[in-house]
C-alpha positions in Angstrom: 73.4 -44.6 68.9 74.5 -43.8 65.4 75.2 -46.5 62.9 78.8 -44.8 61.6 81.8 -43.7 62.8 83.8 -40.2 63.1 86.0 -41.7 60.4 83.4 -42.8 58.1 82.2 -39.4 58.6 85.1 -37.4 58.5 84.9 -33.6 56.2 80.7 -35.0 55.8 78.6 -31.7 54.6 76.6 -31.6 57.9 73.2 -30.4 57.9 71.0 -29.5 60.5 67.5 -30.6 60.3 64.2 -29.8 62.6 61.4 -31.2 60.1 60.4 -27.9 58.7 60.5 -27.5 54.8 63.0 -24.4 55.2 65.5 -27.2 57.1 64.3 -29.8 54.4 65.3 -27.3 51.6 68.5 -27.1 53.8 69.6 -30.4 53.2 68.9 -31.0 49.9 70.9 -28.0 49.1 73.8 -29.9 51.6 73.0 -33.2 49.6 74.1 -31.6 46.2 77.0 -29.9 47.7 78.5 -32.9 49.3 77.6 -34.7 45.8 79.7 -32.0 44.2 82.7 -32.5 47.0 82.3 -36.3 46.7 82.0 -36.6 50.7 79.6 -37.8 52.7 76.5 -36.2 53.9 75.6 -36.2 57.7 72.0 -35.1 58.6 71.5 -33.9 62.4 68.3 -33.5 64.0 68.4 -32.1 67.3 66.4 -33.0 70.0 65.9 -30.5 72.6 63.9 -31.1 75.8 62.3 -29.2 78.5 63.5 -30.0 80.9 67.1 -31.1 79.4 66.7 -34.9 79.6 67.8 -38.0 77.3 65.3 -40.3 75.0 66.1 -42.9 77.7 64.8 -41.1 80.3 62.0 -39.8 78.8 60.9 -43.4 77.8 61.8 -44.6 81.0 59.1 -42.0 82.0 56.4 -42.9 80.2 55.3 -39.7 78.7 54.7 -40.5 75.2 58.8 -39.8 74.3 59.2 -42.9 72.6 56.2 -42.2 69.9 57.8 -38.6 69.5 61.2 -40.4 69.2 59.7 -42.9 66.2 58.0 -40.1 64.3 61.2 -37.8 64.6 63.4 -40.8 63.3 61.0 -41.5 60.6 60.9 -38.2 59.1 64.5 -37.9 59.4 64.9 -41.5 57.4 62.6 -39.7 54.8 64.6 -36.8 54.2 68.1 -39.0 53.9 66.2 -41.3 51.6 65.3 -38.3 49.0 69.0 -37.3 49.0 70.1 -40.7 47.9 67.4 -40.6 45.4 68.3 -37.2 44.1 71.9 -38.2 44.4 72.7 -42.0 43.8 76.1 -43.2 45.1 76.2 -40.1 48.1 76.7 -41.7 51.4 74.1 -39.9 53.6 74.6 -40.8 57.6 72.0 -39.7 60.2 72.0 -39.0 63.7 69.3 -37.9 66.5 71.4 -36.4 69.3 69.6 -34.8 72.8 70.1 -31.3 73.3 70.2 -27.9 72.0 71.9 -27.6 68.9 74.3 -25.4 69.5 76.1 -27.7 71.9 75.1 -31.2 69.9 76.2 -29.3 66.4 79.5 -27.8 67.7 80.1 -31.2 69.3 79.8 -33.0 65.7 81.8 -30.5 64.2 84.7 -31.0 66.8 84.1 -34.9 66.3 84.2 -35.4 62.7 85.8 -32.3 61.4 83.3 -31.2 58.4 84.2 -29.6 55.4 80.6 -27.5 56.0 78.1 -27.4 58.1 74.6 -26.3 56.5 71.4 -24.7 58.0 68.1 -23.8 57.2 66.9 -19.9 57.5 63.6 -21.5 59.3 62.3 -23.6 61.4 59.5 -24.9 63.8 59.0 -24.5 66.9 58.7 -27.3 69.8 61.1 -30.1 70.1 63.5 -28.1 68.4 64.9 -24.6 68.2 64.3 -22.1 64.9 67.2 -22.2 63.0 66.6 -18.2 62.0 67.6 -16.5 64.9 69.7 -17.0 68.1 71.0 -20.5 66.8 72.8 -19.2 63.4 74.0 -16.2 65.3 75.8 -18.6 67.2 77.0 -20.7 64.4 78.2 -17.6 62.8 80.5 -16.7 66.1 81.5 -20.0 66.9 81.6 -22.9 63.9 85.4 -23.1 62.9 84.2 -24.4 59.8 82.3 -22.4 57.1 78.4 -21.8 57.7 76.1 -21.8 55.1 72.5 -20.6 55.8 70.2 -21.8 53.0 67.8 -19.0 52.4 65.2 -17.8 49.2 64.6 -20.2 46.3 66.9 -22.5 44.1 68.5 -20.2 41.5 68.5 -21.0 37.6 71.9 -23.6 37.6 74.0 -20.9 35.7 73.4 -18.2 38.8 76.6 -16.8 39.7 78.6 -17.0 43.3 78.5 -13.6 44.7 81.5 -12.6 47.7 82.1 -9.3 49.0 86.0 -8.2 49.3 87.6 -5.9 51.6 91.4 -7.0 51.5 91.6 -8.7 54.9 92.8 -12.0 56.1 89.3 -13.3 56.4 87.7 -11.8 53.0 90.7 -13.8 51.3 89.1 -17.1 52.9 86.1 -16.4 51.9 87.2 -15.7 47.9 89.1 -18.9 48.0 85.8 -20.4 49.3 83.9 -18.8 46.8 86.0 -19.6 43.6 86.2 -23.4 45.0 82.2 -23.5 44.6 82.2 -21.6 41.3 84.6 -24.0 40.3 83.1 -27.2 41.1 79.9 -25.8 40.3 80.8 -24.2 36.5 79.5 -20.9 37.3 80.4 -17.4 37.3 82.0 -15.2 40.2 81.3 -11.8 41.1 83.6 -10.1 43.3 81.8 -7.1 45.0 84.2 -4.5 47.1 82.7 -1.7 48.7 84.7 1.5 48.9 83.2 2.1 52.7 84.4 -1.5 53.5 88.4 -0.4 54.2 90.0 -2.8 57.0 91.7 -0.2 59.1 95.5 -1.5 58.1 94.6 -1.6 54.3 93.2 2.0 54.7 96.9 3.0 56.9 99.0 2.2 53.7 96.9 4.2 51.4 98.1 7.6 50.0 98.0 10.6 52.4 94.2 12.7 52.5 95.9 15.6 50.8 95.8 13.7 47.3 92.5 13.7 47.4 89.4 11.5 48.4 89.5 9.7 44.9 93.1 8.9 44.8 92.6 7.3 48.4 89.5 5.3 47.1 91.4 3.9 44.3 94.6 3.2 46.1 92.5 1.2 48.8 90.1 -0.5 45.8 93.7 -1.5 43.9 95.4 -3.3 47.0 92.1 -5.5 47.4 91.7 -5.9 44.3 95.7 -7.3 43.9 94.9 -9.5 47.0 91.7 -10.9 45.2 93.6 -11.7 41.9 96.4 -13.4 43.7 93.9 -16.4 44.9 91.9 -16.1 41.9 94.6 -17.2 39.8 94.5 -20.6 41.3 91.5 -21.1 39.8 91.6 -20.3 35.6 88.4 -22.1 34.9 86.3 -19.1 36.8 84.8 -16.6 34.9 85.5 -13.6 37.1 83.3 -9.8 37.7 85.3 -7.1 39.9 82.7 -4.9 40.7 83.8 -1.7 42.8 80.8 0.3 44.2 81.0 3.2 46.3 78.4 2.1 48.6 77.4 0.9 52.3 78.6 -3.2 51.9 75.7 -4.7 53.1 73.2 -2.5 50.7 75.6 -3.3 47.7 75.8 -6.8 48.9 71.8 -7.5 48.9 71.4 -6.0 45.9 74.0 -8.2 43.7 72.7 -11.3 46.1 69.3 -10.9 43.8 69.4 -14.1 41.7 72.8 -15.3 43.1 73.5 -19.1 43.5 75.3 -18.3 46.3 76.7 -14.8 48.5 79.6 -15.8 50.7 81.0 -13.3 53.3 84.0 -13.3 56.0 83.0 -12.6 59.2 85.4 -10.8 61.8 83.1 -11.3 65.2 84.8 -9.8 67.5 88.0 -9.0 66.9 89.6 -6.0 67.5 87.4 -2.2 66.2 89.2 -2.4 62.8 86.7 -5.7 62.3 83.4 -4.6 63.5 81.7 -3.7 59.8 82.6 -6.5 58.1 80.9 -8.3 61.3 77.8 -6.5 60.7 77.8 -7.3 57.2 77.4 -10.9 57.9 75.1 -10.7 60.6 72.9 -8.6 58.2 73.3 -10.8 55.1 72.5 -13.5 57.1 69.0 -12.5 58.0 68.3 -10.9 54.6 69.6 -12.0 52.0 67.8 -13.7 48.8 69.9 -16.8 48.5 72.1 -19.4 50.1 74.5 -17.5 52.8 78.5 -18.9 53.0 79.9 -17.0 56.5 83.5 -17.7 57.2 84.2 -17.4 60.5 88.0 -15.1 61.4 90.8 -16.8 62.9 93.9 -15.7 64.4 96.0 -15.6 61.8 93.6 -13.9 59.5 93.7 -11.0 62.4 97.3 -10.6 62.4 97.9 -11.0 58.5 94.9 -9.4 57.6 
């Protein structure tokens, strides 16, 4: 049973752990996040067994759970007590639920509402699943709140955030995501829009073919651009790079990623046709990128204002 309560861990940073050193890079990245946000840090470590069956009964069993159980919990107490060393004053909770972790991580999220939920881009096999793979993917499609997949090696501190822009409902939550963590982190933001990356509507309003390919390139890379400015004037402090490429998004993505703190992405799942690139996109960055991943998931109001 955990020691706290959904309260005491409500908007936590949760990160998901499996013991490996990609999910222990994971968390420390989670522990100076939800240092920077002044919440609380919650470390999961799921455990999933074959067949699906609780600690209890596995004890109750005899078959060696409980020294499995001890280790497990020890190593998990390790890694909570290097975040309050690295971070004194962060509240770091734990917890060691049964199952798979997509149902014990979308449970949490449901119970305590975080403000992030953080992975690790790999993992270790046995008790519990790799984090690169089927699990994200899942996250990705069905985590209301933000996913961020740590991936590639700590950048220098001054690193800039990196978020691709296509006009959309979505792509504006992720820029407002973006500039928040520049923000509170004091770095720069570069704002990547790809002239192949058109949402269908923005595309619509744009001047008839007849002008020319050109005119229709800028007309679509202005009315992004005018959405992106309109959140980034909430935050002054943010030292801002448009950068308009005429390229496929996830190449231009990957490449600006190089040396990034952080590439954050919307992701439109599966919404209707006019979403399926940007969809892509994040599926892609996700698995190759060479930093930290931030995929914000669509919702349905991003799909009718987008």
């Amino acid at each position: 049973m955990a020691s706290w309560s959904a309260v005491e861990a409500r908007d936590a940073v949760l990160a998901c752990f499996d013991g490996s050193e990609g999910g222990r890079r994971a968390v420390w990245w989670a522990a100076g996040e939800a240092a920077a946000r002044e919440r609380p840090l919650l470390i999961a470590w799921s455990l999933e067994w074959e067949p699906p069956r609780s600690q209890e009964e596995l004890a109750q069993a005899n078959v060696g759970a409980h020294e499995i159980v001890k280790e497990t919990r020890r190593e998990l107490d390790e890694v909570a007590a290097d975040c309050r060393a690295l971070y004194p004053g962060l509240t770091v909770l734990t917890t060691l639920p049964d199952g798979a972790p997509e149902v014990t991580v979308a449970r949490l999220a449901d119970e305590i509402g975080p403000a992030l939920v953080v992975a690790g881009a790999s993992g270790r096999g046995a008790l519990s699943r790799m984090l690169l793979g089927s699990t994200v993917a899942y996250f990705a499609r069905a985590l209301r709140q933000p996913l961020v997949v740590v991936r590639g090696e700590p950048a220098p501190p001054e690193a800039p955030v990196v978020v691709g822009v296509d006009g959309s409902g979505t792509s504006n939550r992720a820029v407002d995501f973006a500039l928040s963590f520049a923000d509170r982190h004091g770095v720069p933001l570069r704002a990547v829009h790809s002239w192949t990356d058109w949402p269908l509507d923005v595309y619509a309003t744009a001047p008839p073919a007849q002008v020319g390919l050109y005119h229709m390139d800028d007309a679509v890379q202005e009315a992004a651009r005018e959405q992106f400015e309109e959140v980034a004037r909430r935050y002054p402090r943010v030292s801002v790079r448009w950068d308009g490429v005429a390229d496929r998004p996830t190449h231009a993505l990957l490449e600006r990623a190089e040396g990034a703190r952080l590439l954050v992405v919307g992701s439109h799942g599966r919404g209707p046709v006019t979403r399926a690139l940007l969809g892509s996109v994040s599926h892609a960055v996700l698995y190759h990128a060479p930093c930290p991943v931030a995929v914000l998931r669509s919702r349905p109001e991003d799909e009718e204002n987008g």
